[in-house]
C-alpha positions as CSV (number, residue, x, y, z in Angstrom):
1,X,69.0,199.7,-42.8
2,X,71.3,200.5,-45.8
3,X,74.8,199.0,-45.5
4,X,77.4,201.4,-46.0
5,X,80.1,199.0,-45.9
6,X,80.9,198.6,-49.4
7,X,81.3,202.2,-50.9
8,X,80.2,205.6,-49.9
9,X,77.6,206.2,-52.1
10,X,75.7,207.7,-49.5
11,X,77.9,210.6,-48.1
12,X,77.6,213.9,-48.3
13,X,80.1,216.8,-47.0
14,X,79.3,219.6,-45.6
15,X,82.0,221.8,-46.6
16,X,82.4,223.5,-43.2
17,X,84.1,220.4,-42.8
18,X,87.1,221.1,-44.4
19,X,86.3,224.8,-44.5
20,X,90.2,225.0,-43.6
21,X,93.2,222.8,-44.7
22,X,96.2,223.0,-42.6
23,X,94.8,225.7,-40.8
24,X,94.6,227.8,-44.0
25,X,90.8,228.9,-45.9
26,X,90.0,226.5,-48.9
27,X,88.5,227.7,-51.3
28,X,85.0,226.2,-52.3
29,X,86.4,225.4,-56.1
30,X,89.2,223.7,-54.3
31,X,87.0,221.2,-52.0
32,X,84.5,220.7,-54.8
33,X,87.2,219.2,-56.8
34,X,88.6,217.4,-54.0
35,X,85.2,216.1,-53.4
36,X,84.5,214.7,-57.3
37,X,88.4,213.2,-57.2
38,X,87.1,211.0,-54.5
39,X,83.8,210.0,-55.8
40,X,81.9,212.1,-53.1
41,X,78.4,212.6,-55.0
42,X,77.0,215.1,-52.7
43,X,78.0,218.5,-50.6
44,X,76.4,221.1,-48.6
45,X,77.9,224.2,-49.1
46,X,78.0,227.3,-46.9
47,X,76.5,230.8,-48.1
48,X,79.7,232.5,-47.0
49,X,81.9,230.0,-49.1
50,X,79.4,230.3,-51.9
51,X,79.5,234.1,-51.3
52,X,83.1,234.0,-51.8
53,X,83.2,231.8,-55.0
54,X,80.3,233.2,-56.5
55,X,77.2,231.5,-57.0
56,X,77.3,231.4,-60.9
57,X,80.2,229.4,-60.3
58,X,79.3,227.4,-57.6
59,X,76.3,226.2,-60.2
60,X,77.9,226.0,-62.9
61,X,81.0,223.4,-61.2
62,X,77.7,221.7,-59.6
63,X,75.9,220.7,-62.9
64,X,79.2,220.3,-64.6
65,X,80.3,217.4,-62.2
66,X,77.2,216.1,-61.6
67,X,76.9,216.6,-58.1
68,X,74.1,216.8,-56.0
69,X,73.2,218.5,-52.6
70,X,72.4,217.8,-49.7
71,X,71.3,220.8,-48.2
72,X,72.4,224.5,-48.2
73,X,73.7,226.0,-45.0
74,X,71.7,228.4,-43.8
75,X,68.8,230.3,-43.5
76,X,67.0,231.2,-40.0
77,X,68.5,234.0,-37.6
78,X,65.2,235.3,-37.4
79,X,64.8,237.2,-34.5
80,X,65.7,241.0,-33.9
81,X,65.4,243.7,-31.8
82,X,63.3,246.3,-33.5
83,X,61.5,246.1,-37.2
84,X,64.6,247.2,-39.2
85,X,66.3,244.2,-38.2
86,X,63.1,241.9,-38.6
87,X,62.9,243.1,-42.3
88,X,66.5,242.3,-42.8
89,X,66.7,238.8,-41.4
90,X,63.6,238.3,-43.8
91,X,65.2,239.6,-47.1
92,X,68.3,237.8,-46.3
93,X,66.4,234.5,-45.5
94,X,64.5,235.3,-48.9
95,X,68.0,235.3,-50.8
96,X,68.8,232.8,-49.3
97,X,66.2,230.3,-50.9
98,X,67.1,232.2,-54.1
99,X,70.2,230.8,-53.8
100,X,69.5,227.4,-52.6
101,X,67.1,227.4,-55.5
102,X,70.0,228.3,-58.2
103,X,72.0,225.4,-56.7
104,X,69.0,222.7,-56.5
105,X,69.4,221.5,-53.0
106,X,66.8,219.7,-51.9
107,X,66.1,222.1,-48.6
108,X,67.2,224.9,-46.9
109,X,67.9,224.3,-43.3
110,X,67.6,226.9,-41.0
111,X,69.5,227.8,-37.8
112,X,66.6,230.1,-36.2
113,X,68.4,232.4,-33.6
114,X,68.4,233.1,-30.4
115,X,68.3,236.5,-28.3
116,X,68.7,239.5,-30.7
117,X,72.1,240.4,-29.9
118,X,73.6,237.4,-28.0
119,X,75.6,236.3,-30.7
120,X,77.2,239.3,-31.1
121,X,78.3,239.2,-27.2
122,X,75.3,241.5,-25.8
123,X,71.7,240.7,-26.1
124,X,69.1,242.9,-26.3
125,X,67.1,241.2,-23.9
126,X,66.0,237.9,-22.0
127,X,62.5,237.9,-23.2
128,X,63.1,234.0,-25.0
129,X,59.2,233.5,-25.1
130,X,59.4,236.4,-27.6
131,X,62.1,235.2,-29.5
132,X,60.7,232.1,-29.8
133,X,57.1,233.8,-31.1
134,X,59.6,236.1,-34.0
135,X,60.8,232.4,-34.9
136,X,57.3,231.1,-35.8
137,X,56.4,234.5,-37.7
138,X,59.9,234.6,-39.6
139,X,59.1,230.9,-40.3
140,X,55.8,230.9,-41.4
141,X,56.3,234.1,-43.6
142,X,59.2,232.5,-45.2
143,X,57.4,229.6,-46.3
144,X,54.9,231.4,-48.2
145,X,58.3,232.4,-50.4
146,X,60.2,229.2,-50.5
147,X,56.8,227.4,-51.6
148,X,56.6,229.4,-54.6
149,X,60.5,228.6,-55.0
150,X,59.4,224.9,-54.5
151,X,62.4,225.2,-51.3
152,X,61.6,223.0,-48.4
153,X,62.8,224.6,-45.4
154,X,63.9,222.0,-42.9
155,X,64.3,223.6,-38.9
156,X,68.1,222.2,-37.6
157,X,67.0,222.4,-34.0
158,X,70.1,222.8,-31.8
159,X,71.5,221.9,-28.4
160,X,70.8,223.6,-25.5
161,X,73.8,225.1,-24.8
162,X,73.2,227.7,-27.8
163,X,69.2,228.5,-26.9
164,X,70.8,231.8,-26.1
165,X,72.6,232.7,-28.9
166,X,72.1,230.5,-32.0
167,X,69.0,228.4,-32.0
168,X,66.1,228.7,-29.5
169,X,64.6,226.0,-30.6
170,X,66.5,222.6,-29.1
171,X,64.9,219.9,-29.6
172,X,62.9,217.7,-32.6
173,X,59.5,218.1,-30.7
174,X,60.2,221.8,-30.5
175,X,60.6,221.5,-34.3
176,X,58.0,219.2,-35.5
177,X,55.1,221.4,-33.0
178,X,56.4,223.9,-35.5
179,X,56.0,221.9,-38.4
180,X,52.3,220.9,-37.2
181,X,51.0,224.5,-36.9
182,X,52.3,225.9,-40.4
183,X,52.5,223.1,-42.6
184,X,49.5,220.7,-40.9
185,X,49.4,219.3,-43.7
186,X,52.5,217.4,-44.0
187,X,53.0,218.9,-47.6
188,X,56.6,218.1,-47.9
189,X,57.5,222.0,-47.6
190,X,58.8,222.4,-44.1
191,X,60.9,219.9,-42.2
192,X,63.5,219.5,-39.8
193,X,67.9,218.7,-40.2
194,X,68.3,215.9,-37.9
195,X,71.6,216.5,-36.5
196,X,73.1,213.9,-34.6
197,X,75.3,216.5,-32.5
198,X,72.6,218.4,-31.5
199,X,70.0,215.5,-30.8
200,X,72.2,212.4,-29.5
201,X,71.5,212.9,-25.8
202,X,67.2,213.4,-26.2
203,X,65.2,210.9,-24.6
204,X,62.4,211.7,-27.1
205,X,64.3,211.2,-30.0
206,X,63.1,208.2,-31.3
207,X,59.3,209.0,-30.5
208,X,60.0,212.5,-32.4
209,X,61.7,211.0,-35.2
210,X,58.6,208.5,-35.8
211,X,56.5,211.6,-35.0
212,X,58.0,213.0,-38.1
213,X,58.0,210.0,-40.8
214,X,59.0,210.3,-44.3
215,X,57.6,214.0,-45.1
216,X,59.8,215.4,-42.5
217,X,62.8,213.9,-42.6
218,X,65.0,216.3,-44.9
219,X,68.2,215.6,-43.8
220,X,70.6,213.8,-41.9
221,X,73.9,215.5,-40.3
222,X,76.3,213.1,-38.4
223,X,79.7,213.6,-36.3
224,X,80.4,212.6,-32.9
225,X,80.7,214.1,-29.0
226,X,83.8,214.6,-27.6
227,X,84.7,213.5,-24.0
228,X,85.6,216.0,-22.7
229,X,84.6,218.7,-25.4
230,X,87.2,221.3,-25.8
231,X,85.0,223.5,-27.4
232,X,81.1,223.5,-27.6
233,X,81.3,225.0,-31.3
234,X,84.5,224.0,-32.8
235,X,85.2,220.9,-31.8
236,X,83.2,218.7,-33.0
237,X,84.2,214.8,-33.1
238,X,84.9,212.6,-36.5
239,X,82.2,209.8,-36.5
240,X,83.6,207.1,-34.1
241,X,85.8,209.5,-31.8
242,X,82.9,210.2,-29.2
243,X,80.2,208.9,-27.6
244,X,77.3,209.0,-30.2
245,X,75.4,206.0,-31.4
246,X,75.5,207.0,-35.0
247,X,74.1,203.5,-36.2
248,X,70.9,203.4,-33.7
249,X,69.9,206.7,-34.9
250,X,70.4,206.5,-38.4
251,X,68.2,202.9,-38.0
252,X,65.3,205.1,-36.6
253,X,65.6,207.8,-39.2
254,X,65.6,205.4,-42.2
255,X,63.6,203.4,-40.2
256,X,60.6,205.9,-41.1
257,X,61.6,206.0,-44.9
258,X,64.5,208.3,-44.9
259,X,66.8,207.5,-47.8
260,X,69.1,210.6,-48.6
261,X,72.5,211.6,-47.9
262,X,74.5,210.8,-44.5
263,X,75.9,214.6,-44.5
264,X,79.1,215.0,-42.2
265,X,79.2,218.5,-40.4
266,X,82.5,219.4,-38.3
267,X,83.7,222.1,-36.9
268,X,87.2,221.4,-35.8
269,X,89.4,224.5,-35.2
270,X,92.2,222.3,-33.2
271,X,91.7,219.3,-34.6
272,X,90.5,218.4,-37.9
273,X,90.5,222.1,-39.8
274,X,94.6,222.0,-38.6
275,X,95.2,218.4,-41.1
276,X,95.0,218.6,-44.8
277,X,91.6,218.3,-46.5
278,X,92.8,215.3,-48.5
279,X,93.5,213.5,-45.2
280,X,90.1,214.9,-43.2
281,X,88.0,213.5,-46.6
282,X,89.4,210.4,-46.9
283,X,88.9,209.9,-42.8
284,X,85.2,210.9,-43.4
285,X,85.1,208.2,-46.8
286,X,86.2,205.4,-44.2
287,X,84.5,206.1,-41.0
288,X,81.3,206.7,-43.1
289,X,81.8,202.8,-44.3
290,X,82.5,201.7,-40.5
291,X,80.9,204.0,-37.8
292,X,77.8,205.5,-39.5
């Protein structure tokens, strides 16, 4: 396993981490910069932030400071209620390898969705086995678009608790029997996000992770579990506040060849997002040398 001891060479933010300083939006310019003064090599921006910035300029401060990423945040959100939504979650999934194209990342992960509707407050319907069946058609007609892009798509399966609304696919053996059916052969083009958060507690995660070796291993997001959580969304531990063995599962992932970025993902609405991005960076610098 690498040691991380000596420098973070190795760390990546995603910038929903410090989305907010002191409670206030920060720009994407602003954390970029904040990143580089630090010697952070690597980010994973948001569509929204990039949205906001623009993405000619998000590119152009990218290659100008010589920073790499390590993922872009996010496709998926495939499923929908009738064929006019369908069509839109699949334009907006195409634009959105477009962009992660424009800005080199090295995949797009994707968040797939959950019931049409929930996320808005009212689903359409409980019918999960079909939502799950829109998430293997948006998937698998996506892919025939990112290859051409040369985008992998890697699938962020999440916890549980957000089958409903945000992912309904949970788990890495949910992802990878994904992986197997469109991509059997292991080409490199569609992966998983192994999120730490949303993984910690399986007791098939070290069998899945060997499942899916080098090829599928796209990326690596770590934060920590709150006892008690406050919030299941926004309130998200710093690596070495929870309960998370953030060492054991990175030793399994690069354990099967992984050797890319560590990429911190926290949402933190009462916490972290309320402290100054200087001070939330230079928290994730040294727990990244201690805890991860």
């Amino acid at each position: 396993m690498r040691d991380f001891s000596q420098d973070h060479r190795w760390l990546s933010i995603n910038t929903a981490t410090v989305r907010k300083s002191k409670g206030a939006d920060l720009p994407l310019p602003d954390i970029i910069e904040a990143c580089v003064k630090r010697g952070i090599r690597a980010i994973s921006p948001w569509r929204d932030q990039v949205q906001a910035a623009g993405l000619a300029n998000v590119s152009k401060l990218v290659r100008t400071h010589g920073l790499e990423l390590s993922g872009y945040c996010r496709g998926g959100m495939f499923p929908a209620a009738d064929a006019a939504g369908l069509k839109a979650a699949r334009d907006d999934n195409r634009r959105a390898v477009d962009e992660a194209a424009e800005l080199r990342a090295p995949c797009l992960v994707l968040v797939v969705g959950g019931l049409p509707g929930a996320l808005q407050g009212k689903a359409a319907h409980k019918d999960i086995a079909l939502a799950r069946s829109q998430v293997r058609d948006g998937i698998a007609e996506l892919l025939d678009y990112a290859k051409q892009a040369r985008m992998p798509l890697a699938i962020e399966p999440l916890h549980p608790m957000y089958a409903a609304d945000r992912a309904c696919v949970n788990t890495m053996e949910q992802a990878l029997d994904l992986c197997d059916e469109l991509d059997p052969k292991r080409t490199g083009a569609l992966g998983v996000a192994c999120d730490v958060y949303h993984v910690w507690w399986d007791p098939k995660l070290e069998q899945q992770i060997a499942r899916a070796g080098k090829e599928r291993l796209l990326a690596f997001h770590v934060c920590d579990w709150l006892t008690p959580t406050a919030d299941l969304l926004n309130d998200r531990g710093m690596m070495g506040d929870g309960v998370i063995d953030i060492p054991r599962i990175r030793g399994w992932v690069e354990a099967q060849g992984f050797a890319g970025y560590s990429e911190v993902e926290i949402f933190s609405t009462g916490n972290w997002w309320q402290r100054s991005h200087e001070e939330t960076l230079d928290t994730c610098i040294a727990r990244h040398k201690t805890v991860v």
